[in-house]
N, C-alpha and C positions, 0 to 999 in steps of 0.2 A: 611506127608501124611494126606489128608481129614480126619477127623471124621468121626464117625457112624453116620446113616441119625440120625434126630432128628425130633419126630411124636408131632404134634400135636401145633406145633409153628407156634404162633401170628401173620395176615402178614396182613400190612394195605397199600393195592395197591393205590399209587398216582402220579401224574402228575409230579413228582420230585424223584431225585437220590439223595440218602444220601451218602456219602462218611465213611470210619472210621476217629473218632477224629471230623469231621463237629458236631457243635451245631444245632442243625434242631428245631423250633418251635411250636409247632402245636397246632390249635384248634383243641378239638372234642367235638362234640355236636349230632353224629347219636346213635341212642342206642346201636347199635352193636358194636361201638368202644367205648363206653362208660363203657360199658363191658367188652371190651378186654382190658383196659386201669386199671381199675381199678381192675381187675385181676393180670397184671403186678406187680402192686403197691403193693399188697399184697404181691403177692409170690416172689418178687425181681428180675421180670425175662426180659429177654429183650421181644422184637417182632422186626418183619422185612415191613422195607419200601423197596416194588418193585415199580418199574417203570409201573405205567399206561401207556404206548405210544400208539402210533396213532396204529401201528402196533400189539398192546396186548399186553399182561401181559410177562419184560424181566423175563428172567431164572435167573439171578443173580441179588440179591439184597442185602442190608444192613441191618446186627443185629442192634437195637438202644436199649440203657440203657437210663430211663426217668432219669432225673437228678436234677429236680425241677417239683413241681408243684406249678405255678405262680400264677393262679386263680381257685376258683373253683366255680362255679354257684349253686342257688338255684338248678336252673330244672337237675343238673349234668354237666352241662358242664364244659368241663376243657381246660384251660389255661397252657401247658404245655412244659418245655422245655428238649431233649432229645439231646443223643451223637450218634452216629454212633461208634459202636465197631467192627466189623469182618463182611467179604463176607460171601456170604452163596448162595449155588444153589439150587432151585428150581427142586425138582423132583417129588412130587405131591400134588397136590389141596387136600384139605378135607375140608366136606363140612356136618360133624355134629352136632361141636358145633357152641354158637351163633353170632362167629365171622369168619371170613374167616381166615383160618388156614392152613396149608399143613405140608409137610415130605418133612425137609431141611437136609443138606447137609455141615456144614461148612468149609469150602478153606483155602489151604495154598501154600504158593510159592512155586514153587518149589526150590531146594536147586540149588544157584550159587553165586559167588563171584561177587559183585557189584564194577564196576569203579569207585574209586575214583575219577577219571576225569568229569565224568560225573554226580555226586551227584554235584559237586564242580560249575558244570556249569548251573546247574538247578536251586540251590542253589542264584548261583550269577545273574541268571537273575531273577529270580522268587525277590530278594533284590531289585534291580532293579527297575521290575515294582511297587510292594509296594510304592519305595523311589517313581517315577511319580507321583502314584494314591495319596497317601496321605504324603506326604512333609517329612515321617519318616521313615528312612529306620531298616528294622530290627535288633536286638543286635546279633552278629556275635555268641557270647555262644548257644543264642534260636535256630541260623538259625543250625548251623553243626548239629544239634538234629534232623534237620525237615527231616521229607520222605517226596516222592511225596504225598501220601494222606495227610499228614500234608500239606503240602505248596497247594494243592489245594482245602481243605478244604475251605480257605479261601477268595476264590477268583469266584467270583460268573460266573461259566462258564455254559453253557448250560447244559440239560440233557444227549445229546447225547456224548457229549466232556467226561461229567462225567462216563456215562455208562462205555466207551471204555476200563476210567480207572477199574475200577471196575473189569472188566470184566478180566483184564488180573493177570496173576500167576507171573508176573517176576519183581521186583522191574525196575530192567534195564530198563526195556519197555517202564514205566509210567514215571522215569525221564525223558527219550528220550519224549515219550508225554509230560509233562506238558513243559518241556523246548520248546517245539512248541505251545502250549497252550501259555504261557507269552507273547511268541516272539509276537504272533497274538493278544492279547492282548494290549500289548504294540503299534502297529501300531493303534491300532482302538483308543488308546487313542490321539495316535499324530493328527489322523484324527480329530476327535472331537476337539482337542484344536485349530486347524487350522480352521475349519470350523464356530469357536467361536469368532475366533478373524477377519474373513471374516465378519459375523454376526454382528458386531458392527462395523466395517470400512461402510458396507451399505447398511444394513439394511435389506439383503434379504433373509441369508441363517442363521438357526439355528438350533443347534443341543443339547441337553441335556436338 
């Protein structure tokens, strides 16, 4: 079952979806986040990245734990690197301290017995594309560990792709998603390598 709302948490609305377990980077340098940032810091607490989109501010967004602070600037700015820990829904804006803040809401699956079949296939395609992308494929011990937000953590998919995950309560779901996420992946990468190796046969088409 959700949690009781939670008043008065940290939310730093941006152009990007954090996932749980994703490493996410971030400059800040506005005073308002400089503030909200170094508040965190002190009290050990997380704040939440929502999705700026075209369309407004999504309803569900990611807790993040700061996990390093990499740089820190005379004028205050910070150099900072954070995790994505738990969902959380938006249910309302607050708007009196000197950051942007609301009354969250944190998510939980709902309770269902996950396919073995189906971790096993997300799993093995998600190894898969890895082994493509980079010549290494992952250690079979790490990969049986990985959920869907683990394995797309990793893999730098758009916001919207990301959202959907996010957005959903059912592990089941998000394998069923990312295992279509790799598969499409995977094609875009075949695309690129063909269109690279046209590219140097003559001379006209390139891509990366």
């Amino acid at each position: 079952m959700p949690s009781g709302p939670v008043r008065d948490f940290p939310l730093f609305p941006l152009g990007i979806v954090a996932l749980p377990g994703e490493v996410v980077p971030l400059h800040i340098f506005e005073e308002r986040y400089k503030t909200m940032i170094e508040g965190c810091l002190v009290e050990e607490r997380e704040f939440g990245i929502v999705w700026l989109s075209d369309d407004g501010l999504r309803e569900v967004g990611c807790a993040c734990e700061i996990t390093e602070v990499v740089e820190r600037g005379e004028d205050g700015q910070l150099d900072i690197l954070t995790r994505g820990t738990r969902p959380f829904q938006l249910l309302e804006r607050e708007d009196h301290l000197a950051y942007p803040a609301g009354v969250v809401e944190f998510l939980t699956d709902r309770e269902e017995a996950v396919d073995g079949s189906l971790a096993a296939l997300a799993r093995e395609t998600y190894a898969e594309l890895v082994e493509r992308a980079t010549d290494n494929r992952p250690e079979s011990v790490e990969l049986a560990k990985m959920s869907a937000y683990d394995m797309a953590a990793t893999v730098d998919f758009g916001p919207e792709a990301k959202q959907g995950l996010l957005d959903m309560r059912s592990e089941s779901a998000r394998l069923r998603l990312v295992t279509r996420l790799f598969r499409a992946a995977m094609k875009r990468l075949e695309f690129v390598s063909h269109a690279q190796t046209r590219a140097r046969s003559n001379g006209k088409v390139r891509f990366g």
